[in-house]
PyMOL Python script that loads the backbone (N, CA, C, O; Angstrom):
from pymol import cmd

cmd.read_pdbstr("""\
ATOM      1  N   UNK A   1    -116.102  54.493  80.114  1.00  0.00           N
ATOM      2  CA  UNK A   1    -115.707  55.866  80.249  1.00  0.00           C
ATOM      3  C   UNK A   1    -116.425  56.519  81.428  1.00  0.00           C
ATOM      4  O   UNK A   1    -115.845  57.401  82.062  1.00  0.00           O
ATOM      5  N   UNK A   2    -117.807  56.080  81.791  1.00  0.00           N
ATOM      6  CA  UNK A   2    -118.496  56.465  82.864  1.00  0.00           C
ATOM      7  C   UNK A   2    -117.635  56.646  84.434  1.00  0.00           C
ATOM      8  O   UNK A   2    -117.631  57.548  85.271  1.00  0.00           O
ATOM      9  N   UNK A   3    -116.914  55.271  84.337  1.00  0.00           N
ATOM     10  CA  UNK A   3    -116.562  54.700  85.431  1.00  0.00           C
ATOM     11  C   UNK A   3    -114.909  55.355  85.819  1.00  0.00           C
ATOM     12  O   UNK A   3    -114.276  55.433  86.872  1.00  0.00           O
ATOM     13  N   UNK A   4    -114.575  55.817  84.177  1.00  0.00           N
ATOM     14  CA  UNK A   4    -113.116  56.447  84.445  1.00  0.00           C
ATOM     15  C   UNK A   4    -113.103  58.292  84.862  1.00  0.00           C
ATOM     16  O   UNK A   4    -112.097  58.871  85.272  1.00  0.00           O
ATOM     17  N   UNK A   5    -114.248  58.855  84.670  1.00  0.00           N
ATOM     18  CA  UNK A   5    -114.794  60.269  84.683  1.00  0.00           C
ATOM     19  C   UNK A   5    -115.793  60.431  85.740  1.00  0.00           C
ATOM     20  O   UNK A   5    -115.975  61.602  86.076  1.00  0.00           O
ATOM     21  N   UNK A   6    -116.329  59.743  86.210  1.00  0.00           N
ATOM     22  CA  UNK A   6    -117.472  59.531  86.977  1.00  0.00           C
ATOM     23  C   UNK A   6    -118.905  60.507  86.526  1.00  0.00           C
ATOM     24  O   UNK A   6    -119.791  60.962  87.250  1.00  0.00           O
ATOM     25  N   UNK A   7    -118.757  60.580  85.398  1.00  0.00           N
ATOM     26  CA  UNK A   7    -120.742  61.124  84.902  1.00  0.00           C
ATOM     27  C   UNK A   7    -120.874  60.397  83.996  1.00  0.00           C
ATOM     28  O   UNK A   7    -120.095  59.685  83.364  1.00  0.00           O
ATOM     29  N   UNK A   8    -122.171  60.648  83.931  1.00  0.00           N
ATOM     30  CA  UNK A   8    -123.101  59.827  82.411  1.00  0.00           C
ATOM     31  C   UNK A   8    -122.113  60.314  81.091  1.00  0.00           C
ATOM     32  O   UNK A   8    -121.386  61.304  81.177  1.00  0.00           O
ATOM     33  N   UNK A   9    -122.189  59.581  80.031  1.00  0.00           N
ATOM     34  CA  UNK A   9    -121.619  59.455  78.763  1.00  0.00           C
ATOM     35  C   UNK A   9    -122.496  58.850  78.005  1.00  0.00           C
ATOM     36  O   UNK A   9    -122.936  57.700  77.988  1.00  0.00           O
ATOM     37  N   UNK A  10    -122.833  60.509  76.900  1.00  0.00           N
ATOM     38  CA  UNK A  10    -123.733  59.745  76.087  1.00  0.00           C
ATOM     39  C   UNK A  10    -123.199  59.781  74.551  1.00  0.00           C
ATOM     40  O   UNK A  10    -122.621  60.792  74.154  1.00  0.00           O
ATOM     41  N   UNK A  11    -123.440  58.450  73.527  1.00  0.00           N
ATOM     42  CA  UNK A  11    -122.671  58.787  72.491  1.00  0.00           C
ATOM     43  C   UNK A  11    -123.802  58.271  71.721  1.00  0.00           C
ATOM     44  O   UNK A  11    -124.595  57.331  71.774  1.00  0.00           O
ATOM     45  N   UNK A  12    -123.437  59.692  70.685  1.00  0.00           N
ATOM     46  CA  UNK A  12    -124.638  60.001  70.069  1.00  0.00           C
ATOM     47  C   UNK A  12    -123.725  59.748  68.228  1.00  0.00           C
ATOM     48  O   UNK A  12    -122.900  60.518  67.738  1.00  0.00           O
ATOM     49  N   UNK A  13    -124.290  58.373  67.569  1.00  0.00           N
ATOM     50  CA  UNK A  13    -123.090  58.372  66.209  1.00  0.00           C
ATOM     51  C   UNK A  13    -124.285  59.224  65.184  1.00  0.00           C
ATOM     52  O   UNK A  13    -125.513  59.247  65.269  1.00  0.00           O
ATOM     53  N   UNK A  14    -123.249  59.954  64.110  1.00  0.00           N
ATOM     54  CA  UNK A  14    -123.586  60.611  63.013  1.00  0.00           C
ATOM     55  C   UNK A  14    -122.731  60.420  61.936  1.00  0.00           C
ATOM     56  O   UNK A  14    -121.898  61.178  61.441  1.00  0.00           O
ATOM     57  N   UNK A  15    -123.196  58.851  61.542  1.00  0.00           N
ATOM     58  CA  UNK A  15    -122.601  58.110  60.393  1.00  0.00           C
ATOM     59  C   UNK A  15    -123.243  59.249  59.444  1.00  0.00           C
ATOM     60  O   UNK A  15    -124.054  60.159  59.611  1.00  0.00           O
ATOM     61  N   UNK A  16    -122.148  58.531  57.892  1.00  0.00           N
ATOM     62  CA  UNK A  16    -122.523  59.178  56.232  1.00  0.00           C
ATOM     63  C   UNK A  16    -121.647  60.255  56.049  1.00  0.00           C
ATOM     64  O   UNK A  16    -121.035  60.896  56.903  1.00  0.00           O
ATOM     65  N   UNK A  17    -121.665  60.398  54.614  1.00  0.00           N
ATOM     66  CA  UNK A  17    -120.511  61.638  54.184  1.00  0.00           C
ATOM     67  C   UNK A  17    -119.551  61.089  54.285  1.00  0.00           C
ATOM     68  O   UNK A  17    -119.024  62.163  53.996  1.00  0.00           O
ATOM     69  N   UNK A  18    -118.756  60.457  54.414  1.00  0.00           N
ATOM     70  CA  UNK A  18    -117.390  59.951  55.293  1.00  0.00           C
ATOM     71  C   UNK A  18    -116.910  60.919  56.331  1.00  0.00           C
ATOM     72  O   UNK A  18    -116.022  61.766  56.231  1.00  0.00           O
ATOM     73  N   UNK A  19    -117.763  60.587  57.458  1.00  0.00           N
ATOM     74  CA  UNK A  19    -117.444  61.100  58.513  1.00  0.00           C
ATOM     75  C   UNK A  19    -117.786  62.821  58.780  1.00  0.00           C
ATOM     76  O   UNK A  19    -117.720  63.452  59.836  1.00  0.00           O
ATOM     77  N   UNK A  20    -118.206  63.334  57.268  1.00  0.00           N
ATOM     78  CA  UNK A  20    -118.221  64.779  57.639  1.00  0.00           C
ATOM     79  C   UNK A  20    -119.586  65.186  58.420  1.00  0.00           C
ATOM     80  O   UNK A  20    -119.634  66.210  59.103  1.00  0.00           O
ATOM     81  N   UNK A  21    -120.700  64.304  58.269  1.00  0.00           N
ATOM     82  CA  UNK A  21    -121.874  64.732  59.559  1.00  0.00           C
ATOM     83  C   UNK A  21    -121.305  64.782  60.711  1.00  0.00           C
ATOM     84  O   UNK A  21    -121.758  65.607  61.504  1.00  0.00           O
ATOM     85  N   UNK A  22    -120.217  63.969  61.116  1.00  0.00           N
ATOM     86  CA  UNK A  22    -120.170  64.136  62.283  1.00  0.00           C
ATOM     87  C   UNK A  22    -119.092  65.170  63.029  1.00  0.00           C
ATOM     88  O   UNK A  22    -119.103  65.876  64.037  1.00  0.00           O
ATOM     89  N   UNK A  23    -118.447  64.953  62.290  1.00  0.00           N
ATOM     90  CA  UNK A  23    -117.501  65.833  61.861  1.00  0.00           C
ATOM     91  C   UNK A  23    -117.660  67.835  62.064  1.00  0.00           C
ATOM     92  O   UNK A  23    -117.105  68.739  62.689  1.00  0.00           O
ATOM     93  N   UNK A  24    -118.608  67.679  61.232  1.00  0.00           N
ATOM     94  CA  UNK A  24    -119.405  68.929  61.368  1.00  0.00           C
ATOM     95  C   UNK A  24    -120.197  69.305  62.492  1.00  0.00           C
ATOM     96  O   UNK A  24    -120.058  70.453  62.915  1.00  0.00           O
ATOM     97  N   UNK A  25    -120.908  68.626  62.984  1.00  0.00           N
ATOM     98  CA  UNK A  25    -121.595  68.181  64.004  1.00  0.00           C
ATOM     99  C   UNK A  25    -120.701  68.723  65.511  1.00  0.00           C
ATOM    100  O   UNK A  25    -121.022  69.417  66.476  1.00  0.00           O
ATOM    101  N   UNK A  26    -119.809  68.204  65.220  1.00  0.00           N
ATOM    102  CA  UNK A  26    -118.259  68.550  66.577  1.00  0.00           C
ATOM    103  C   UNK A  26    -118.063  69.899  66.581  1.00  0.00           C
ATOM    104  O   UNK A  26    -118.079  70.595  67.596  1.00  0.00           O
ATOM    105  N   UNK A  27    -117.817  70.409  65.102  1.00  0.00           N
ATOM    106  CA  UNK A  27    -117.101  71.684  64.772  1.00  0.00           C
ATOM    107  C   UNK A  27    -117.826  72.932  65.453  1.00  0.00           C
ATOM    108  O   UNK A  27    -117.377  73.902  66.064  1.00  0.00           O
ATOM    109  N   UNK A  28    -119.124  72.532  65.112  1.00  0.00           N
ATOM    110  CA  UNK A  28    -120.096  73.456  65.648  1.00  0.00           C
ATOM    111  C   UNK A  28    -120.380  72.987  67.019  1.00  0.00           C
ATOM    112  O   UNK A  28    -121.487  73.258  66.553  1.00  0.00           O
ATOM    113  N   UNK A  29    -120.480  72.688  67.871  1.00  0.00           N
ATOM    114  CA  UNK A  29    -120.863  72.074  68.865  1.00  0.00           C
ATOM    115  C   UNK A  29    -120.074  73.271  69.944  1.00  0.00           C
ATOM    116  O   UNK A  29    -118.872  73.509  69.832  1.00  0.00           O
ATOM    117  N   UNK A  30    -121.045  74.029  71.090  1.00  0.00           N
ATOM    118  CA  UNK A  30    -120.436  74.888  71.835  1.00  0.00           C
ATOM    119  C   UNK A  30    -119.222  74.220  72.375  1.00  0.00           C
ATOM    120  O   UNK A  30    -119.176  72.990  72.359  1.00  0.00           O
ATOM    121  N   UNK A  31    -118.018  75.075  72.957  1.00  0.00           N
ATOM    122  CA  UNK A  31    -117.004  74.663  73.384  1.00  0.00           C
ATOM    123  C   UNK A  31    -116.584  74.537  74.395  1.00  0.00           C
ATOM    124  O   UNK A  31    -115.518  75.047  74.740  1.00  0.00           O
ATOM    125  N   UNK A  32    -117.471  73.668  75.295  1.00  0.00           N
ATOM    126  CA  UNK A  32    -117.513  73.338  76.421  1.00  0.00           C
ATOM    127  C   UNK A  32    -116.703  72.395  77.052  1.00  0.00           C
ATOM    128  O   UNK A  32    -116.897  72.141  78.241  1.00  0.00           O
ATOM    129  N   UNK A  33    -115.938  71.914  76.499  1.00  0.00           N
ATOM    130  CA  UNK A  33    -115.311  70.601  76.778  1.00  0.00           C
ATOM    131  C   UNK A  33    -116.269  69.086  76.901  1.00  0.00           C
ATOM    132  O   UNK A  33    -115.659  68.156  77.427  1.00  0.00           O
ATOM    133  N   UNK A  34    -117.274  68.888  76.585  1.00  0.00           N
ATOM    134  CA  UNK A  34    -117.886  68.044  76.810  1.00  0.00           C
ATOM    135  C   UNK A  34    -118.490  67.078  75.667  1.00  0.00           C
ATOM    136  O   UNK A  34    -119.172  66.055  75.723  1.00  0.00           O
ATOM    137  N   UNK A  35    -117.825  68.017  74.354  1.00  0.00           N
ATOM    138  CA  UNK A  35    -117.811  67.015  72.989  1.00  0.00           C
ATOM    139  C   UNK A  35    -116.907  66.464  72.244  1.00  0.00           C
ATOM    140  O   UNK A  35    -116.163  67.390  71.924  1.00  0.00           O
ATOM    141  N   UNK A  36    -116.539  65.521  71.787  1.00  0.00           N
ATOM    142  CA  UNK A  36    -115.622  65.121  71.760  1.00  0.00           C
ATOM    143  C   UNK A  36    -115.514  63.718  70.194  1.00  0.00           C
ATOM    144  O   UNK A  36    -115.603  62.523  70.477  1.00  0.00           O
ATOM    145  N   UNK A  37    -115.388  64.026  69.197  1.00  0.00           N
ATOM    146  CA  UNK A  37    -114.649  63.303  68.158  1.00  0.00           C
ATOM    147  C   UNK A  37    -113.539  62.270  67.742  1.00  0.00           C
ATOM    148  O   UNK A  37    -112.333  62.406  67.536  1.00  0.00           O
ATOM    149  N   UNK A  38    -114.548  60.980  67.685  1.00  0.00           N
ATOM    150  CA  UNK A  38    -113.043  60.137  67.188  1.00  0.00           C
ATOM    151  C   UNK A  38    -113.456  59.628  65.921  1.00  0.00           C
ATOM    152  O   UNK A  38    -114.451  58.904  65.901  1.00  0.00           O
ATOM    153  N   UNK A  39    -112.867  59.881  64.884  1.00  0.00           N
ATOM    154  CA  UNK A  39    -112.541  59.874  63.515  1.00  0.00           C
ATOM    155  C   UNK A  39    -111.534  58.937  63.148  1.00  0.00           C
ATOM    156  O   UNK A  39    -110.924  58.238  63.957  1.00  0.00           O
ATOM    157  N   UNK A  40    -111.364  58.932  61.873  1.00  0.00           N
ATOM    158  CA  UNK A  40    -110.167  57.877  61.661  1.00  0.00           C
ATOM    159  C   UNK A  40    -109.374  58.682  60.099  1.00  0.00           C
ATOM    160  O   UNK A  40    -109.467  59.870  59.789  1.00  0.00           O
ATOM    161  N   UNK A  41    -108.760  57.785  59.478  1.00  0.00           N
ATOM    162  CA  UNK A  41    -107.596  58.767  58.694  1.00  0.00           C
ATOM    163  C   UNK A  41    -108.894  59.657  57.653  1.00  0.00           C
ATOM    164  O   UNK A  41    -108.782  60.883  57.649  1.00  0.00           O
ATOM    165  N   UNK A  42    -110.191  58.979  56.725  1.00  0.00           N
ATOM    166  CA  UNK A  42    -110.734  59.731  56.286  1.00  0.00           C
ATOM    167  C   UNK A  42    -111.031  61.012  56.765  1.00  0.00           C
ATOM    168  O   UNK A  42    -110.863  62.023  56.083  1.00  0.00           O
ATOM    169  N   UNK A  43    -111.317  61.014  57.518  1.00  0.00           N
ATOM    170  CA  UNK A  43    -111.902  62.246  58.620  1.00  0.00           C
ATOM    171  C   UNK A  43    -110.758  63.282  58.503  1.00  0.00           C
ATOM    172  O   UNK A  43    -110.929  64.298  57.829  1.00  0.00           O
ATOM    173  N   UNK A  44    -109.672  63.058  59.104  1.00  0.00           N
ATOM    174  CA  UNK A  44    -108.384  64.132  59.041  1.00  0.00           C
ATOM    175  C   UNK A  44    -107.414  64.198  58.021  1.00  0.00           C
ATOM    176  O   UNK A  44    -106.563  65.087  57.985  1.00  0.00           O
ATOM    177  N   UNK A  45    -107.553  62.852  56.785  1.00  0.00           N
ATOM    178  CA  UNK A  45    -105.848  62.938  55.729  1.00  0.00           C
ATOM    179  C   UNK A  45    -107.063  63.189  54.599  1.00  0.00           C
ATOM    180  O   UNK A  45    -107.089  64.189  53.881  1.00  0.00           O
ATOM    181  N   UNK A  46    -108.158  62.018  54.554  1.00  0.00           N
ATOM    182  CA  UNK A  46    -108.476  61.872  52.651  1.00  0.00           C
ATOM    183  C   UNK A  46    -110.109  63.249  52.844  1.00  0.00           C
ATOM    184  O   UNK A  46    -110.649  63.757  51.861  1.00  0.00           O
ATOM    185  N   UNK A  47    -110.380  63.431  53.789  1.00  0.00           N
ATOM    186  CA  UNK A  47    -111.684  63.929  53.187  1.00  0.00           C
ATOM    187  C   UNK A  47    -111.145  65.641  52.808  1.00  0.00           C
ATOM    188  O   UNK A  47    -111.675  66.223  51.861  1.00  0.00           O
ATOM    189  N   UNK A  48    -110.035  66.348  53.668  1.00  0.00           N
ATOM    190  CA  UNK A  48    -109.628  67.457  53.048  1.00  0.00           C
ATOM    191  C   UNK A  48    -109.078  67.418  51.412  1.00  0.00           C
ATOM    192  O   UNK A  48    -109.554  68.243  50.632  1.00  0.00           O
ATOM    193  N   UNK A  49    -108.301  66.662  51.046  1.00  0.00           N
ATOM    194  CA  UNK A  49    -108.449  67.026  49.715  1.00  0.00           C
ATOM    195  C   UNK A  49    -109.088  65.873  48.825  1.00  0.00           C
ATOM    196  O   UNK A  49    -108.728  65.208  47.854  1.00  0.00           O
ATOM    197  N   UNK A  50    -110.368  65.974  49.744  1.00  0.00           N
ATOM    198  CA  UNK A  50    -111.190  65.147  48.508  1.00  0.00           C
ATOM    199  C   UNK A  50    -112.480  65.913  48.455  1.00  0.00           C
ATOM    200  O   UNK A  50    -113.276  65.702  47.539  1.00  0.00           O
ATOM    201  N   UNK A  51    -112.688  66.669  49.265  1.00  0.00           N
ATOM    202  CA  UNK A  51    -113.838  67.993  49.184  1.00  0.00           C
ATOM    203  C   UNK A  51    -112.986  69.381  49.594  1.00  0.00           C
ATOM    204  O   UNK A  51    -112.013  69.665  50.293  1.00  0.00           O
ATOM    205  N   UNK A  52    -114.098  70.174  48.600  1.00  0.00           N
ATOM    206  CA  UNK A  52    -113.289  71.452  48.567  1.00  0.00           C
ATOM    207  C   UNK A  52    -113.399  72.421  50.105  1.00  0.00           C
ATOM    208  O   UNK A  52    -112.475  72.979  50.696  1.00  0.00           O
ATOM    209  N   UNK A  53    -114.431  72.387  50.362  1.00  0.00           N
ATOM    210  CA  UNK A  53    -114.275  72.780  51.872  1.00  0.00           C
ATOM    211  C   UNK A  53    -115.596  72.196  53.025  1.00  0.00           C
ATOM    212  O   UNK A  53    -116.464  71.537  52.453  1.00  0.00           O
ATOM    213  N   UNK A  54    -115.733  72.330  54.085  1.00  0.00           N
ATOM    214  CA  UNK A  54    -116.397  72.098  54.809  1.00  0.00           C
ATOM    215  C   UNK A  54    -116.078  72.128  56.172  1.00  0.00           C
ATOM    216  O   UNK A  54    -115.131  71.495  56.637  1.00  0.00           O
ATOM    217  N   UNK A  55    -117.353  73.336  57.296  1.00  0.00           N
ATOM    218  CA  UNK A  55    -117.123  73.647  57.846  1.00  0.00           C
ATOM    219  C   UNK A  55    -116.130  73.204  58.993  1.00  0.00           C
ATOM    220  O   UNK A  55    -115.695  73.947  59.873  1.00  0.00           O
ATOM    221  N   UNK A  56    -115.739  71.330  58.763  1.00  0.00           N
ATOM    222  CA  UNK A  56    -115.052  70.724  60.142  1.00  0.00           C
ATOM    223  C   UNK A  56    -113.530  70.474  59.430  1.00  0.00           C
ATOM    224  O   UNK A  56    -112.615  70.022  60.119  1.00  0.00           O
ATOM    225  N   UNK A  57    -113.304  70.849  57.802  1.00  0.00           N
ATOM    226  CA  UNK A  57    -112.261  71.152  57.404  1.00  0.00           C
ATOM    227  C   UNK A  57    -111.257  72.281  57.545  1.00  0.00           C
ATOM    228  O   UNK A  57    -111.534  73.313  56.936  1.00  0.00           O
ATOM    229  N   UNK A  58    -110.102  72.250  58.272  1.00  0.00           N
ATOM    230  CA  UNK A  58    -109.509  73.585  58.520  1.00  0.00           C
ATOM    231  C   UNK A  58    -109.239  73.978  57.433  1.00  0.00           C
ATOM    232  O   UNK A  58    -109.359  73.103  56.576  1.00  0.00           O
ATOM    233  N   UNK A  59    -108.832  75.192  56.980  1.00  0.00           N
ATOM    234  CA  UNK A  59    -107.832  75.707  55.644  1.00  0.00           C
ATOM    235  C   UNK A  59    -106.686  74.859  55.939  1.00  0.00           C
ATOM    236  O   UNK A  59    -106.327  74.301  56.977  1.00  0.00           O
ATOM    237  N   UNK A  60    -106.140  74.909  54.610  1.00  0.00           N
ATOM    238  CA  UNK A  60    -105.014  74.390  53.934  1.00  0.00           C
ATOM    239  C   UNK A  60    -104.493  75.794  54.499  1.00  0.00           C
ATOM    240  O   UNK A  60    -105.055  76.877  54.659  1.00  0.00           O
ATOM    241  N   UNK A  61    -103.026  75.282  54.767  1.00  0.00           N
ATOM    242  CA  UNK A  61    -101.915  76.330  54.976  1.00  0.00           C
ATOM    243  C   UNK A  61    -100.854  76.134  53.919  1.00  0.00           C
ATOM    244  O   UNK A  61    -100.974  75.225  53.097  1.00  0.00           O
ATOM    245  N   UNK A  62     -99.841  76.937  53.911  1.00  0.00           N
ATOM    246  CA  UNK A  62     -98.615  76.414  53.147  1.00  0.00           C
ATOM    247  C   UNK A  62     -97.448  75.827  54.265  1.00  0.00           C
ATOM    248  O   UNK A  62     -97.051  76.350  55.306  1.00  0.00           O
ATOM    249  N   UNK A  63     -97.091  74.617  53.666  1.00  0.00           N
ATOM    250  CA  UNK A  63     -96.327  74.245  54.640  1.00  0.00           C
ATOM    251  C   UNK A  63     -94.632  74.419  53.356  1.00  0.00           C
ATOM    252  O   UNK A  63     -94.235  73.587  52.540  1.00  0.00           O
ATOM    253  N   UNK A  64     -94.237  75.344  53.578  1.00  0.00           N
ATOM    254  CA  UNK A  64     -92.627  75.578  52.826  1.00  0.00           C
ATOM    255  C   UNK A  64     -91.811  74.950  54.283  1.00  0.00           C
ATOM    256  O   UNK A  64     -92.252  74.742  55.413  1.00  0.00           O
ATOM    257  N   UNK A  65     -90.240  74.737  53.603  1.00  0.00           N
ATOM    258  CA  UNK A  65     -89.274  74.529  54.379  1.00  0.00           C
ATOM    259  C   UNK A  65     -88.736  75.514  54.330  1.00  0.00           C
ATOM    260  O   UNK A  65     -88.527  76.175  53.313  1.00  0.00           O
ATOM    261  N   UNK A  66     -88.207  75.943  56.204  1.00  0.00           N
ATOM    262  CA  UNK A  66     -87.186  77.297  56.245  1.00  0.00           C
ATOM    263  C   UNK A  66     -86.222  77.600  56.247  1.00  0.00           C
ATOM    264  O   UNK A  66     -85.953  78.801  56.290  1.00  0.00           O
TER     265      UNK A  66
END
""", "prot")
cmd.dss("prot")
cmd.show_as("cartoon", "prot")
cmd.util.cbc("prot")
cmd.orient("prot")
């Protein structure tokens, strides 16, 4: 990734929780463009409705048909 961007790349892992340290970790992270999250289906399908909330969890919306 160094070589495709041309600066240093540093990756910093925050295993446990299933994924929500790190997770969280992102959410909060100023919004600079320079942080960046790769997760896998726990992270975005099973950990929302398998905990009730947490800060790198968006709200639930209603999704009706119109």
């Amino acid at each position: 990734m160094q070589d495709l961007i041309g600066q240093p790349v540093v990756v910093e892992n925050k295993p446990g929780a299933a994924t929500n340290i790190g997770a969280d970790f992102v959410a909060k992270a100023q919004p600079d463009g320079y942080t960046i999250l790769l997760g896998d289906v726990a992270t975005f399908a099973a950990n929302p409705s398998l905990y009730k909330s947490s800060p790198s969890i968006p709200p639930r919306t209603s999704r009706r048909s119109r």
